[in-house]
C-alpha positions in Angstrom: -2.7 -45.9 73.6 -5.3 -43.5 73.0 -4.6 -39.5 73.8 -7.7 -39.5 75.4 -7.1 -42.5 77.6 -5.1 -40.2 80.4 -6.9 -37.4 80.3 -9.7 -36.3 82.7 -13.3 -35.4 82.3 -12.7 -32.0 83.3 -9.4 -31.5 81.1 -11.6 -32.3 78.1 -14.5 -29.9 79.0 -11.7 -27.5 79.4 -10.0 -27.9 75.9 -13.1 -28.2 74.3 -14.8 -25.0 76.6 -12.3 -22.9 74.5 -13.4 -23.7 71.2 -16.3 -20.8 69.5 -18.6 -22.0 67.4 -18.3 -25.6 68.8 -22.2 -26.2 68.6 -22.7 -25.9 64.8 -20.9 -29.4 63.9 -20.2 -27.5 60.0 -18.9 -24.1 61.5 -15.2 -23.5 62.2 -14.2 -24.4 65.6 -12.0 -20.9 66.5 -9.5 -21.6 69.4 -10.2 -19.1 71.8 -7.2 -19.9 74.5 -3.4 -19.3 73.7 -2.1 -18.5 70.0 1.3 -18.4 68.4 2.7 -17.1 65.4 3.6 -20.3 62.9 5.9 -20.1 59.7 3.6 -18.9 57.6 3.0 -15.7 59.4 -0.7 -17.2 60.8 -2.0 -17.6 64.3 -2.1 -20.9 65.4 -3.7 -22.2 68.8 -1.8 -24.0 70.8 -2.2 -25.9 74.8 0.2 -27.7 77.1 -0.5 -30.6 77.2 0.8 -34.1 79.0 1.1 -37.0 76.4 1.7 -39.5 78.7 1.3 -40.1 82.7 4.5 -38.7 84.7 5.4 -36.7 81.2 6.2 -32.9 81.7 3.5 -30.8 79.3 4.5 -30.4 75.9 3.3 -26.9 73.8 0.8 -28.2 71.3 -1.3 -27.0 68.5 -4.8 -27.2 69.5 -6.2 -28.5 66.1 -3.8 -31.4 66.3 -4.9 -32.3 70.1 -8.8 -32.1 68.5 -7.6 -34.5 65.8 -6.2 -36.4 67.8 -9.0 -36.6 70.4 -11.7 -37.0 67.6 -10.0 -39.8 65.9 -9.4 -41.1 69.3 -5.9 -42.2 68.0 -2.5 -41.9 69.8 -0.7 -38.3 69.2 2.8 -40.3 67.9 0.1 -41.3 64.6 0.2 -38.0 63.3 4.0 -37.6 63.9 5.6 -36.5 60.6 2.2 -35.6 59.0 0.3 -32.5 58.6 -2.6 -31.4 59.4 -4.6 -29.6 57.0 -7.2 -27.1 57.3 -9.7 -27.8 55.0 -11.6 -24.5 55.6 -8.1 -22.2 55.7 -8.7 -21.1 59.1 -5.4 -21.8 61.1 -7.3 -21.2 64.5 -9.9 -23.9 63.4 -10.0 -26.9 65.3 -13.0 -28.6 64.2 -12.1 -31.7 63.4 -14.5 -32.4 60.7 -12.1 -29.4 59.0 -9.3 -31.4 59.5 -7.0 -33.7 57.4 -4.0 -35.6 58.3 -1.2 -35.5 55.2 2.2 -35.9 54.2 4.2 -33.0 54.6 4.7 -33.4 50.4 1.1 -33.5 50.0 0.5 -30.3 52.0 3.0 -28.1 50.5 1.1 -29.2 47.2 -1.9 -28.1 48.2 -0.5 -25.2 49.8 1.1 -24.1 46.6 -2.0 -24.4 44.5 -4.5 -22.2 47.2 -1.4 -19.7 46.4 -1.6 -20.1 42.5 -5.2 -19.8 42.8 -5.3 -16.8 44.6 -2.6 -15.2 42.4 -5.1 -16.3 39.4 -7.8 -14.3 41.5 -6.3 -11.3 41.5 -5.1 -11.2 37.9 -8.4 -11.9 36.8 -9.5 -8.6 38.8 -6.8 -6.9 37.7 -7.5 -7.4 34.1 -11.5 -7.0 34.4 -10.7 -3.1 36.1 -8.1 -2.7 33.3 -10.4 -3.9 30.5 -13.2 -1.3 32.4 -10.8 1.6 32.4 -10.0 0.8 28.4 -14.0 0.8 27.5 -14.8 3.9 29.6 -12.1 5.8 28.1 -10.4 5.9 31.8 -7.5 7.6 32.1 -8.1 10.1 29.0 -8.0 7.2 26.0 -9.5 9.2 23.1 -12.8 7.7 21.8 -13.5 6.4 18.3 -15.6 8.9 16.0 -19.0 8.2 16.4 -20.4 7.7 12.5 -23.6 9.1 12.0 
């Protein structure tokens, strides 16, 4: 059964009320209700949330409820997956954003943004080292000039 099957009108308005940005279908979505620190150190929006009729709420992420509700699929689908921000912004719940993965395949991907950015700043570091060596910076002597 869908997610979306037990949940009211105005619970919907609600979840989706919270989201800035939510009228540009290519910007990110940013949750604007509850956040918690995840394991990575980000913010992450979460919502309580009652999977099935008679359930007690359950503490959710909020980009896994707007999966979820886009794909219009039932929440125990994504159990044991990720889901991926495509745009890197952990409070983004557009689902256009949004990828369901393995956990394997995430960690991959997660691992490479790293070495990326690691590349990023080497490349920086070199190009203001390689500056400082042509400018003469810090007190490099200069070759003769040969007239």
């Amino acid at each position: 059964m869908c997610l979306r099957d037990n949940v009211s009108t105005k619970v919907l308005l609600t979840f989706w009320g919270r989201m800035r940005g939510i009228l540009d279908p290519d910007a990110c979505w940013i949750w604007g209700g509850a956040t918690q620190e995840g394991k990575n150190g980000m913010p992450y929006g979460y919502v309580r949330w009652r999977l099935a009729t008679g359930e007690k709420r359950k503490k959710l992420r909020s980009h896994r409820v707007a999966f979820v509700l886009y794909q219009g699929i039932d929440y125990a689908d994504i159990a044991g997956k990720d889901i991926h921000h495509k745009c890197g912004e952990t409070l983004c719940s557009n689902p256009l954003h949004l990828k369901s993965m393995t956990i394997s395949a995430h960690a991959r991907i997660s691992r490479l943004k790293q070495w990326e950015e690691d590349q990023e700043w080497l490349d920086q570091d070199l190009n203001q080292l390689q500056t400082r060596q042509l400018s003469g910076y810090p007190n490099q002597p200069q070759p003769d000039c040969v007239e």
